[in-house]
Structures are given as structure tokens and as C-alpha cells.
N, C-alpha and C positions, 0 to 999 in steps of 0.2 A: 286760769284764775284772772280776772279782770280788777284793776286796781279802782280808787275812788278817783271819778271822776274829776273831781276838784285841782289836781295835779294842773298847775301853772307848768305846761312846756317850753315857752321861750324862755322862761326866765328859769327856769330850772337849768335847763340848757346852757344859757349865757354865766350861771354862777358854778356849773360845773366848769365852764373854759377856761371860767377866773380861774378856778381854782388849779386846774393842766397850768395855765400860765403861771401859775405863781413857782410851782415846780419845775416850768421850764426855763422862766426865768433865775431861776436859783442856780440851777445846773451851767447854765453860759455863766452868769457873773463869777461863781465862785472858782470855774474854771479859769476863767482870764484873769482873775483877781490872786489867784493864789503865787505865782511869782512876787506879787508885792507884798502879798500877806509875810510869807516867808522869807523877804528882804527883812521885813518890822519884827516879826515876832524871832526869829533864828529857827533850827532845827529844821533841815532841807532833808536829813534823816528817817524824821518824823513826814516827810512830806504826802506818800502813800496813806498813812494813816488815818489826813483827812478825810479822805474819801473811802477808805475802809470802813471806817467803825460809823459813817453815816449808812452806807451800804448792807452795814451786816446786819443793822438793827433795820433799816427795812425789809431785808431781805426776809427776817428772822419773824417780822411782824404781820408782811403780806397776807402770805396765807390764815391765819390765826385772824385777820381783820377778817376776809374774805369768808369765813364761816362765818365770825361773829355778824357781820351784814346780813347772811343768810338766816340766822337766827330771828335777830332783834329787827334789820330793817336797815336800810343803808343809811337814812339819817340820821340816827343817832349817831352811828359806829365812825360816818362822815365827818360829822361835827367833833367827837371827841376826839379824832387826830388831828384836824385841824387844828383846834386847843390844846395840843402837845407840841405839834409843832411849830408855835409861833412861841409857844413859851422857849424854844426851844431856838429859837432865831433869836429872840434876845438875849438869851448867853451867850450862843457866839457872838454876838457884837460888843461884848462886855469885857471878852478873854481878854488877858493880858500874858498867853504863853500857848504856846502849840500846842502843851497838856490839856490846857483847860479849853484852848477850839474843840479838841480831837472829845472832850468830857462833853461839850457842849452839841456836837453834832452825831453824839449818839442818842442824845434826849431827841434831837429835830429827826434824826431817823427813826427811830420811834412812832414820831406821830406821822412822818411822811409816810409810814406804811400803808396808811389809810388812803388819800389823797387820789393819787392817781389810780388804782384800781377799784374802786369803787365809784369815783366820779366815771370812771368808764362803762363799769355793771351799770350804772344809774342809765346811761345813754342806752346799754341794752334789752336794758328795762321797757325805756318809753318807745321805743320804734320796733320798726319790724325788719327783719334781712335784707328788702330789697333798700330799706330806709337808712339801716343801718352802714351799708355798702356806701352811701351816699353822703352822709353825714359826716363820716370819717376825713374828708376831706376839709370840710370845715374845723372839725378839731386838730386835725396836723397842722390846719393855718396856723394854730396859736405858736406852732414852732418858728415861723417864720416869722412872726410878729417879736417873739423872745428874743429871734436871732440878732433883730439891729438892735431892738431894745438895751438888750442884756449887756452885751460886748463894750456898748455904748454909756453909759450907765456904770458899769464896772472901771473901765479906763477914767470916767471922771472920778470918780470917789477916788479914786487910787491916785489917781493927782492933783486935784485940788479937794477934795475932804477927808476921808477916812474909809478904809477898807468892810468899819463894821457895816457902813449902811445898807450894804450890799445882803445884810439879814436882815436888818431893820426893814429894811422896805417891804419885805413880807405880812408886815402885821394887817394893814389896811387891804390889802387883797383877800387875804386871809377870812378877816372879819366879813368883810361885806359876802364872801363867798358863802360861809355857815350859814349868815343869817337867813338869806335868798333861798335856802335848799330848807333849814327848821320850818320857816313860815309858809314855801309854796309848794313844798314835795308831800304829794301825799299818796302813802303804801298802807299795802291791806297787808301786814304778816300774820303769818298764821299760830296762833296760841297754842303751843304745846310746849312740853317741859323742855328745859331749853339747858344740853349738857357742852361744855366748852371742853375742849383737849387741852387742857394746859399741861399736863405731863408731858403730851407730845411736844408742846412748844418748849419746853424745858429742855428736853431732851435734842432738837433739832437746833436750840440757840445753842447748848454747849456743846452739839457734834460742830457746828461754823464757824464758833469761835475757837477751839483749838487747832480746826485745820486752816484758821489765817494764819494764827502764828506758828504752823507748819512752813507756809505757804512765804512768809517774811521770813522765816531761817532761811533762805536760801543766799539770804543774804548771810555769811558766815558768821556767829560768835556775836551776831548782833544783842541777844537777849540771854538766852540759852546755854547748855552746860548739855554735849551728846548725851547725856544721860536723862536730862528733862527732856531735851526734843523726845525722848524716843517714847519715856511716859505721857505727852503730851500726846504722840500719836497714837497711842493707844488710847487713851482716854477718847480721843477723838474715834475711832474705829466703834469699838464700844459703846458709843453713846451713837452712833450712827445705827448700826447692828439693834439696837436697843428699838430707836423712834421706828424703825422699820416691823419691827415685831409686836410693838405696841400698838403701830395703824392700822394693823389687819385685827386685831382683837377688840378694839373698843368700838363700841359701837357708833361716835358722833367722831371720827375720827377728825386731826385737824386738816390731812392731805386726804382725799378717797383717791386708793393706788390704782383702785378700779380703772379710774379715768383715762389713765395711761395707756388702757387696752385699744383706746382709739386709736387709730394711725395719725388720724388728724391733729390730735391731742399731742400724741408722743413725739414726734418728730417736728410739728411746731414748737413743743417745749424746748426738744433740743437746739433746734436751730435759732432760736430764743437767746439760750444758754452763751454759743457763738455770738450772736450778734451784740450781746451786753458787751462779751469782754473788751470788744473791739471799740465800742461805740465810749466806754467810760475810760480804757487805755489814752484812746486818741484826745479827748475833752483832756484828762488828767494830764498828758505829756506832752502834746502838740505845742502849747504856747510857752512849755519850757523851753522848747528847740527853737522856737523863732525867737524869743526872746532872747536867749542865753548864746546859740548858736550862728541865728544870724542879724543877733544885732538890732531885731525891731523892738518898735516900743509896745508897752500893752496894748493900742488899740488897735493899732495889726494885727499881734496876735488872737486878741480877740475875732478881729474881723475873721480871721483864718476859721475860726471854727462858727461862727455866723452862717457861711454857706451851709454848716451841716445842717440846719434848721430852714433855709431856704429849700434846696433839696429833697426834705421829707416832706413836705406839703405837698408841693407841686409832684411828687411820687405819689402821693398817698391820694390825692385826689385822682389821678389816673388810673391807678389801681382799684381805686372803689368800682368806678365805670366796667373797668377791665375784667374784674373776675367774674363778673353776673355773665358775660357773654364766654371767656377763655375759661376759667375754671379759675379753682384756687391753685392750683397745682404752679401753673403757665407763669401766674401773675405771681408767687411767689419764685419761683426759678431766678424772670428776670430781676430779683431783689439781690440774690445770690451773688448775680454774674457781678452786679455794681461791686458789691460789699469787694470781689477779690480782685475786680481792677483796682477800688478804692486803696486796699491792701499795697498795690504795688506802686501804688503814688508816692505812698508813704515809706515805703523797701529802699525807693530809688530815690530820697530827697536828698540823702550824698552828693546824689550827679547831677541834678538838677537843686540845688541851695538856694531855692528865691521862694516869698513866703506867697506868692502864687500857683506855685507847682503843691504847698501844703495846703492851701486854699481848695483847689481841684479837687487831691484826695477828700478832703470832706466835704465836697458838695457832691462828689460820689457816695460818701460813705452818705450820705443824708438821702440819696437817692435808693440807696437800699435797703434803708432801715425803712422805709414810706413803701415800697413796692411789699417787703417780707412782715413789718410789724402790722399792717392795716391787715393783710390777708390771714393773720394768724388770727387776730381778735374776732373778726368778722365769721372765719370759720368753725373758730371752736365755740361763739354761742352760739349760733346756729346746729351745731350738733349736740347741744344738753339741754337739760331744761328749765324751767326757773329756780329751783330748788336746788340747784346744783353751777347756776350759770355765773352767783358770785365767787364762789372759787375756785369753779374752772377758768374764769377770765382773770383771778388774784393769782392764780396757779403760772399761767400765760410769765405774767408780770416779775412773778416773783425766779423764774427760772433766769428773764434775763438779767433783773437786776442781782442775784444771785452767782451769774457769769460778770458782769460789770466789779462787783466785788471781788473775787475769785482770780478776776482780771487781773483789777489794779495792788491787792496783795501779791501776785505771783508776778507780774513785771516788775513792780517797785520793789522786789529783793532783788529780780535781775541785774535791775537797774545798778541798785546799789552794789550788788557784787562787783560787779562791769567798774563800778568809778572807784569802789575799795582797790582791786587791784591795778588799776590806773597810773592810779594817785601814789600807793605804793614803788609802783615802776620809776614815777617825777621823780619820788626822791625830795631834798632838799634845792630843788633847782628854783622854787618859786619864793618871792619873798614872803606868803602867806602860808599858814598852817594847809600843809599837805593832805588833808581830810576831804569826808563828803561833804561839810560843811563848807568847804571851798568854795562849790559853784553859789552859794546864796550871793557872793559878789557879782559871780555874771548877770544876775536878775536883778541888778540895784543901780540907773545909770552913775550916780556918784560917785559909789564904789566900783564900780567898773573902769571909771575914769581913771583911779589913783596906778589900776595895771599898767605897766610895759605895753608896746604891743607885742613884745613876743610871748607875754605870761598869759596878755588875753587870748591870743595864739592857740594856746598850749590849753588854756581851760578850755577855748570852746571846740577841739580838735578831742579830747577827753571825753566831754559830753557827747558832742557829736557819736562817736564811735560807740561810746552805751548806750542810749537809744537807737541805736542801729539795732541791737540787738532786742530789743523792744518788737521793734518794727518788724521785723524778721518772725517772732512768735504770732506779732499779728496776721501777718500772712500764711501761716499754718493753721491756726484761727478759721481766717477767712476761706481756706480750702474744705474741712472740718465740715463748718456752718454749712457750704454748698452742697458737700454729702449727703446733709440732712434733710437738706429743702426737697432735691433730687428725691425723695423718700416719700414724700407727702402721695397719699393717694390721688390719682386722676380723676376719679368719679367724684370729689369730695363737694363739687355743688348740690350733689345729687342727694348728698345726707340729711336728712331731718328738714327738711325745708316747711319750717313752720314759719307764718306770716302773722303768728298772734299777736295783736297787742298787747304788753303786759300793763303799761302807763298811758293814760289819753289826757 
């Protein structure tokens, strides 16, 4: 099926990148931003939760977009999360409490469900395999562009204006992005009766959201009463059990399980699954350890996760080249191998404590998420068909950022158990309340000031030591993930090698 001619390609092109950027920039600022946010606002407690409850509701939304695209058309379905999520950026910049961030960036996850999987369908729309291979390299640039941008960008707001802008500035990207894509994208969908799963979605939002607050019990007695946790995990089992029994019987389902049967499919999902948890653990916790631990200021720490986005480009543009001649197989492997040296950069920052040994690990880690995320997209549309290519690629998406949430609920209780019984062990030895709310002073140079050196000592030997354990999951993680790549079939250039244009 050939689309209407009229499709503006550069500029469709350049206003899907806006729009990757606008998300990638989100992701570094509010990263390196969030020690300062959580100096201002309190509740270091609550600190997981930011990036949980943005995480679940895009997680929750992906797929459920990725049909709806397939349905209606990627532009509409594009534009109305845009428009969710910028509504969605100006409440977080309005918050006046960690509650009301965490209320605020479930509305932004929401509409970011849209954004990047489907500006990505739209790319596999207009080109063809050998185009698309090649392409991908110019959109991982946009990682690279975010990387100084963002870190850069976030460190000033946080010192000389205000943490919100850091949302605010999404609005103008945002906008120009929509408009670029209503005015110059133009799609033939096809007219038939048009049935949405939303039971399934119902069902799949309430099996992920009780298995986060699964997943945050493990921080002990945080929320919960043994006797809810265990109702909750049932509810959660059951409503899992449920969306699974539902997909196979309806007919417009919102996952097709079908898809799974691929090799390609399956084991890039999973390795997917890995590489999130790793990729939003690090973002989330990396600039609390340089901060907190060794004493640098935000735009160090910033800079520290910067290379991650440096790394993926310069991956992902090699890898494009790379797998039309090696395979997918080859070119994702060596995405793997980075991902678990990455892993042990991070394991061994104990013994090497300088925010250039954290640096490394994520210019590795950005090194393999560009070598294994380019090869996954590239090859799983290439193995379906139009009809199916928006949410097998939302599918992709949604597994990792699925692992990224999963992630950072299940470290951030670690975390917290780790400095619960910590803090317990201090004792009264500190002049401040002996809680997790404690480290919010290592993140505050002011407050940091007013410590001993031996309290500050004590705090960042505490932290230090909990994210140790962090870091240690990560590397079990990153073992995991390499199982999985290791899995991918060898012949898989060989699959469906369709050169259609779907967009001109």
C-alpha cells in the first residue's frame, strides 16, 4: 500500500527528531536536576517514584498508542500525546511538593506514551530497510545533541533560576513538532470499523501498577500492612492472568501475543526489557553518587551521564552500516558485550571514586544501548508488515521502558532498605534525624556545609555502600540482557527483507 504522495519527508523527518529531542532532553535534565529538585521540594523517600509513575503510565500507554496509530493514523494519535504531554510539563513546573511532581509526571507519562514510538513507526513508514539502517544514525544524533544540551541546561536552572524550567522548556518543541507532522504528514489509513482494547489496557495498567508497589515493598513497612502486600499481589497476579486470557480471545487485541513467536521479536523484547532497567537505574542513581558521594556539583554530574548520549550515536551510526553486511545477530552481541563492561564500571566505582571512572561506565552504557537498540528496531520492522509494524515497534519500546520502570521501582526499594537499615545501625551519632530523608542534605551544597567532616564522612560512606548494591543488580541485569541477545537468530537479515516504500 503506497501512501499519498504529498508527504513532506525532510520536514516530517526533522519534526519527528524535534520531537525524540524533546524526550531526550527531558530524560538528562530531569535526571541531573533531580538532586536539586529533592534538596527544594523534601522527600528523597519519594525519590523512585518520580521516575516510576512517569514510567508506568508510559509503559501502560505504549502499546495501547501503538494500535491506536495503526488504526486511526500516526498523526492524529501523535499529536494527541504531544498535547498531553506538554499539558503535562506544566504541572510539573508548577508543583509545590514531591506529591504533586510525582501527580504531575503521570499525566506527562501519559502523553509521552505517544512521542517516541510512533515518531519512530513514522520513520519506518517513510523509508525502506536499507534506508532505515542508515537513518538511525541520524536520529541517535539527537542523543548526542541532548547530551550537552540537557546536563547543561539543567545545571543552570538549578543555579541560577528554577528547577521547573526544566519542563517548561518542552512546550515550544513540543508545539512546533505537532504542527510540522498535522500539516506535512500525509497517510492513506485504511477505513474499517475501528475496535480499541481498552479492557486489555485496563487490565495491564492495574496488573503494573500493583506489581510497582510490590516491587517498592521491598523497602520494608514503607506503605503497606503483610497482609495488603499479599492482597495486592494477588490482585496483581490476577489481573495479569486476566489481560493474558483476554488477548488471545478478542479479536483487535491491544498486544498480538502472536508476535512473540518471532525469534527476532522475542528475544529483542527481552533484551529490551534488560537494557531499560539498566539505562533508567543509571540516569536515576548515577548523579546521586557523584553528587552525594563524591562531592561534585550538578554539572558534573550531569556531564557524567552526557557521555551516555554521546556513545549511542556514534554506536548507533555504526551499527546501522554494520548489520546490512554482519547480520543482526553480530551487531547486536557487540551491544551486549558494552552493556556488561558498562555494568562493571559501575560495580567497581568503590575502588576507583572519581566521576570519570562514572563517566566511562556510561559512555559504555551509551555504547550499547546504540549497538542493541538500533538493531532491534531496524529488525523487527523489517520482519512485519504495515499493519502490524506500529505495535510491533510500540511493542519494542514498551518492553524497555517497561524494564526502566521495573528497574527503578525495584532498585529504589533496594536502595531504600540498604539506607533504612544503615541509618538504623548510626544510631544517634549524627546531629540530624537519623532517616532516609537524611541524605537530601548531601545533595544541598549549603546544607552539606553545616555537616562535621566526620557526619559528612558517615553520610556519604552510607550512601556509597547502598548503591553499591544497586550497582551489583545492575550487573546481574547486564549478564541477563547478554543471554538474550546471544538468542537472537543468525539468519535474521535474511527475514522478510521487504524494500517497500510505505511514505514518499
Amino acid at each position: 500500500m503506497k501512501n499519498n504522495q504529498k508527504t513532506k519527508r525532510p520536514l516530517v523527518l526533522a519534526a519527528v527528531m524535534l520531537a525524540m529531542f524533546m524526550a531526550a532532553v527531558e530524560a538528562t535534565i530531569v535526571a541531573t536536576a533531580m538532586p536539586g529538585i529533592v534538596a527544594d521540594l523534601g522527600g528523597f523517600s519519594l525519590f523512585s517514584w518520580v521516575f516510576s509513575s512517569y514510567l508506568l503510565m508510559q509503559v501502560v500507554m505504549i502499546p495501547l498508542y501503538g494500535k491506536l496509530a495503526d488504526l486511526y493514523g500516526r498523526k492524529l494519535i501523535f499529536s494527541i500525546g504531544i498535547g498531553i504531554f506538554l499539558i503535562g510539563s506544566i504541572l510539573c513546573g508548577f508543583s509545590w511538593s514531591m506529591e504533586m511532581l510525582i501527580f504531575s509526571r503521570i499525566l506527562q507519562g501519559i502523553g509521552a506514551g505517544a512521542v517516541q514510538p510512533i515518531a519512530t513507526t513514522i520513520v519506518g513508514d517513510m523509508y525502506t530497510k536499507e534506508e532505515r539502517a542508515n537513518i538511525q544514525g541520524y536520529l541517535a544524533s539527537i542523543w548526542g545533541v541532548s547530551a550537552i544540551i540537557g546536563p547543561i541546561l539543567g545545571a543552570l536552572f538549578i543555579q541560577y533560576a528554577n528547577w521547573s524550567w526544566i519542563f517548561w522548556m518542552n512546550i515550544p518543541f513540543g508545539i512546533l513538532s505537532a504542527c510540522i507532522v498535522i500539516f506535512f504528514l500525509h497517510e492513506k489509513v485504511e477505513k474499517k470499523k475501528k475496535q480499541v482494547d481498552y479492557i486489555g489496557a485496563i487490565l495491564l495498567f492495574v496488573s503494573l501498577l500493583t506489581f510497582m508497589f510490590v516491587l517498592i515493598q521491598i523497602d520494608e513497612g514503607l506503605f503497606l500492612s503483610n497482609l495488603q502486600l499479599l492482597l495486592i499481589i494477588c490482585v496483581s497476579i490476577i489481573s495479569m492472568i486476566s489481560f493474558i486470557s483476554h488477548e488471545r480471545k478478542t479479536k483487535e487485541p491491544m498486544i498480538t501475543l502472536s508476535l512473540w513467536k518471532k525469534k527476532e521479536i522475542r528475544y529483542a523484547n527481552l533484551a529490551s526489557f534488560m537494557s531499560g532497567v539498566m539505562l533508567l537505574a543509571v540516569s536515576g542513581y548515577l548523579p546521586t553518587y557523584v553528587q552525594g558521594v563524591l562531592g561534585q556539583s550538578p554539572l558534573v554530574a550531569g556531564l557524567t551521564l552526557t557521555v551516555i548520549s554521546i556513545g549511542w550515536p556514534i554506536s548507533s551510526t555504526i551499527a546501522g552500516k554494520m548489520m546490512l553486511k554482519t547480520g543482526f545477530r553480530v551487531t547486536a552481541v557487540i551491544g551486549g558485550v558494552a552493556l556488561v563492561i558498562s555494568s562493571l564500571c559501575f560495580l567497581t566505582l568503590p575502588y576507583f571514586a572519581h566521576f570519570l571512572w562514572a563517566g566511562l561506565g556510561s559512555f559504555l552504557l551509551g555504547v550499547g544501548m546504540g549497538f542493541s537498540t538500533t538493531t532491534f528496531i531496524v529488525s523487527i520492522q523489517s520482519s512485519v508488515e504495515w499493519k502490524v509494524r506500529g505495535e510491533a515497534t510500540a511493542m519494542n519500546m514498551f518492553m524497555r521502558l517497561l524494564g526502566g520502570a521495573v528497574g527503578v521501582a525495584l532498585l529504589g526499594g533496594i536502595l531504600n532498605r540498604q539506607l533504612r537499615a544503615s541509618f538504623e545501625q548510626v544510631g544517634q551519632s549524627l546531629s540530624i534525624e537519623p532517616t532516609i530523608d537524611a541524605v537530601n542534605v548531601l545533595l544541598e551544597a549549603e546544607q552539606r556545609a553545616n555537616l562535621s567532616l566526620g557526619e559528612q564522612q558517615q553520610l556519604q560512606t552510607i550512601l556509597a555502600s547502598s548503591l553499591s548494591a544497586v550497582f551489583m543488580s545492575l550487573f546481574i541485569v547486564a549478564i541477563i540482557g547478554f543471554v538474550f541477545i546471544s538468542l537472537l537468530p543468525k539468519d535474521s537479515t535474511k527475514t522478510n527483507k521487504s524494500k517497500t516504500k510505505i511514505l514518499n
